[in-house]
N, C-alpha and C positions, 0 to 999 in steps of 0.2 A: 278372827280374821274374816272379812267379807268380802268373798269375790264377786267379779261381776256375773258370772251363769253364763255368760255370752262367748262365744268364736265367731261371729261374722263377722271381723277386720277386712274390709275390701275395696283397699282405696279406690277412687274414680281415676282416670288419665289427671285429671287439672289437679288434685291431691299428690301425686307420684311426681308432678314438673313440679309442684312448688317444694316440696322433700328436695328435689333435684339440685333446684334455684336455690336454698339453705345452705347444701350442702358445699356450694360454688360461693358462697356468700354476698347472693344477689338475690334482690329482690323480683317477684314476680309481676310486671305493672302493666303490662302491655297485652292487648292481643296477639300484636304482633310476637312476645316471647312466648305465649301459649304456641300458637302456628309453628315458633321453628319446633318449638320443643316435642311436637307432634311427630313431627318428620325425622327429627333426631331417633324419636322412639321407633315410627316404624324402619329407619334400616338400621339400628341396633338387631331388632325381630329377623331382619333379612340376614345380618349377620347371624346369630343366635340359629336360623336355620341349616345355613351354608354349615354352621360347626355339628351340626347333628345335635342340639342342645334341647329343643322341644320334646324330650319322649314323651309326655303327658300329651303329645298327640295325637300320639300309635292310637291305629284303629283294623280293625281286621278287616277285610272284605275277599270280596268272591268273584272270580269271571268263568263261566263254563267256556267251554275250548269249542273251534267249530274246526271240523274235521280239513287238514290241509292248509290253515291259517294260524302261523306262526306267530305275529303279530298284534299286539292288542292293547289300542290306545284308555289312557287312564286319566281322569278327569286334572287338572293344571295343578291343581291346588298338592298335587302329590311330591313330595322334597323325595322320597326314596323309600322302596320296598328292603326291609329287613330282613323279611323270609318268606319260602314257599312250599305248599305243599300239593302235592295235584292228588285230588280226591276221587278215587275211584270207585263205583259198586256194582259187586257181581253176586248174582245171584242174590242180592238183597241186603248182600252182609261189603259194608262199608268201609273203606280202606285209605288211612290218609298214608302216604310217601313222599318224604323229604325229598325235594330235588335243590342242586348245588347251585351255586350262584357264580356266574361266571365275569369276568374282567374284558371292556372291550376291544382289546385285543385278541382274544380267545376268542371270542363270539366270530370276527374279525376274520381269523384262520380255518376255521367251521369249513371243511371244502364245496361239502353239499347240502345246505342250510334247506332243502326243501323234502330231504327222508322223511317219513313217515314213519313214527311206532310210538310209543309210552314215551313224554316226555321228562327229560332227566336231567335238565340246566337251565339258568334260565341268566335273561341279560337286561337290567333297565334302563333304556336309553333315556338321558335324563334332556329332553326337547321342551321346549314351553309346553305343549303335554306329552308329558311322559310315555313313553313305550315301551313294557313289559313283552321279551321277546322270548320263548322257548324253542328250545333243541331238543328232542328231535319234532317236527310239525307233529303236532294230535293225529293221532291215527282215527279218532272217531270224534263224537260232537255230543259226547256226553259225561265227558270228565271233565271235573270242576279244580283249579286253579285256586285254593285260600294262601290269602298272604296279609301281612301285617303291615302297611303302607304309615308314612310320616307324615304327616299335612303340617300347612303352615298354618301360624296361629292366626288370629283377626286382627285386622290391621287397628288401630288408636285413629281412627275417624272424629271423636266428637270428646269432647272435654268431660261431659259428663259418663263416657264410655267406662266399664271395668276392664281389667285386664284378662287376657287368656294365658293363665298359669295358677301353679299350684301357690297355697299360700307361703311355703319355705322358698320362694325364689323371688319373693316381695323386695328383700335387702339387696341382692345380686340386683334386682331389676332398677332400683331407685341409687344404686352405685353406679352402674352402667350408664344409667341416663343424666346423673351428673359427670361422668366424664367425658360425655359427649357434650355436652351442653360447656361444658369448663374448656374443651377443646377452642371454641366459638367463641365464648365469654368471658372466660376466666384464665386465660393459658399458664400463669404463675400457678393454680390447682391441680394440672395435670398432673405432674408427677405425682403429688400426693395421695392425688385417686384414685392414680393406677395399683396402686397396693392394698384396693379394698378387697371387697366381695369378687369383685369385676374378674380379676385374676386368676380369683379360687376356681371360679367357673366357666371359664376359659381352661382352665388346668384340665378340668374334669371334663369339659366336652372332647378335647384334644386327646385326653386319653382314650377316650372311648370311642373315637374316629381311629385311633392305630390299632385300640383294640378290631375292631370290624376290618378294617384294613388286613390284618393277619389270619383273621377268618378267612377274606375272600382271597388272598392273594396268595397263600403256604399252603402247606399239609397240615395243619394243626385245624380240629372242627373244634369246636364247644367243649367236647368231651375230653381232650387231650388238651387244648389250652386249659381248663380250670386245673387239670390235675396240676400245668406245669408251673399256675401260679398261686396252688394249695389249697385251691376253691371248692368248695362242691360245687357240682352241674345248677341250682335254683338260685346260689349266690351269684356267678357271674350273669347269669340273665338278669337278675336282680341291677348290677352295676351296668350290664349292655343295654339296660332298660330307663336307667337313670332314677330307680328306686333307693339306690343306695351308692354312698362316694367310692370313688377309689381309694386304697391306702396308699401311702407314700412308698411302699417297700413294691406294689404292684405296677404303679405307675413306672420307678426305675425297671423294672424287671421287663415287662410290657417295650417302652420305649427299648432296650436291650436286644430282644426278641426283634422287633422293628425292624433295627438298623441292619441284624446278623441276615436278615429272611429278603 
């Protein structure tokens, strides 16, 4: 048997619309059907965002705190901070500490948002840029804020562009973009498309928005969710990370928890 040696499958935009256009059982002829299919693709993306769907974006970064300044704008491109930790070093020896993530309504209720001491919650205003806010104000201007922030992926500008994702979300991507496209051009396809890829991963973003939901919103953290749905602590990060699917049994359990909380 002779394989090829190769893995870099990596269609272009104009390769992914015409998968699309097959898939709709239309042909690809026009500029004009590249152009819409462009914009089809990027608010798919915009959706795909809104669902928490891009983990492959997660990136870590850093802001040092200035003493009495709660506030601290973060570049546009940011969909939402996951987690935080405020970095402290005394005497030399280094110290990271989890602080909680608050709801804005909580934030909201705060009676005197301008205390000063070690900050210990935090709130991201999610504004065309983002606002990363802590409680209580930095008592000093030398502890550092790490957090793990979600960007948006690159928009499909030009035909010959690749895509920004991994390669297992190639099939979900050229699903989605034929049922957008089948919406516009093919509307007898819809129904049929909606039962592809499209759905699986819509299932799985939607889980994983209730899963974060019940982090930020209950008394269950990390640790007491995995136990309650038989996970170890590195598997659910794994699935809150979109390294790995949800099972069907977590998903029902998950949604459960939702509704009761």
């Amino acid at each position: 048997m002779a394989l090829s040696g190769s893995t870099n499958f990596e269609p272009n935009v104009a390769e992914f619309v015409e998968e699309a256009f097959e898939r709709c059982g239309l042909e690809l002829r026009t500029g004009y059907d590249l152009k819409t299919a462009r914009r089809s693709i990027n608010l798919m993306l915009a959706e795909w965002a809104n669902r928490g769907l891009n983990q492959w974006t997660i990136e870590q970064d850093t802001q040092t705190v200035t003493q009495g300044t709660a506030e601290y704008t973060l570049n546009s491109n940011v969909i939402d901070i996951l987690d935080v930790v405020l970095r402290r070093t005394t005497n030399g020896e280094q110290t990271d500490i989890s602080i909680d993530r608050l709801s804005r309504s909580s934030y909201l209720n705060i009676p005197n948002k301008t205390t000063q001491s070690m900050p210990s919650q935090w709130f991201l205003d999610k504004l065309n840029a983002p606002v990363l806010k802590v409680w209580p104000t930095p008592e000093n201007s030398t502890d550092i804020l790490v957090f793990n922030k979600m960007i948006r992926m690159d928009d499909a500008d030009a035909a010959t562009n690749t895509m920004d994702m991994p390669f297992r979300f190639y099939p979900c991507f050229a699903a989605g973009l034929a049922y957008y496209i089948a919406i516009k051009r093919a509307p007898e396809k819809v129904q049929l498309l909606k039962q592809t890829e499209m759905k699986k991963i819509k299932e799985q973003a939607d889980t994983t928005i209730v899963a974060r939901t019940i982090l930020y919103t209950t008394t269950f953290n990390k640790k007491t969710l995995a136990k309650e749905l038989g996970l170890s602590r590195p598997t659910l990060d794994k699935r809150l990370d979109g390294i790995s699917e949800w099972k069907v049994l977590e998903i029902k359990w998950l949604n459960k928890l939702h509704k009761e909380n």
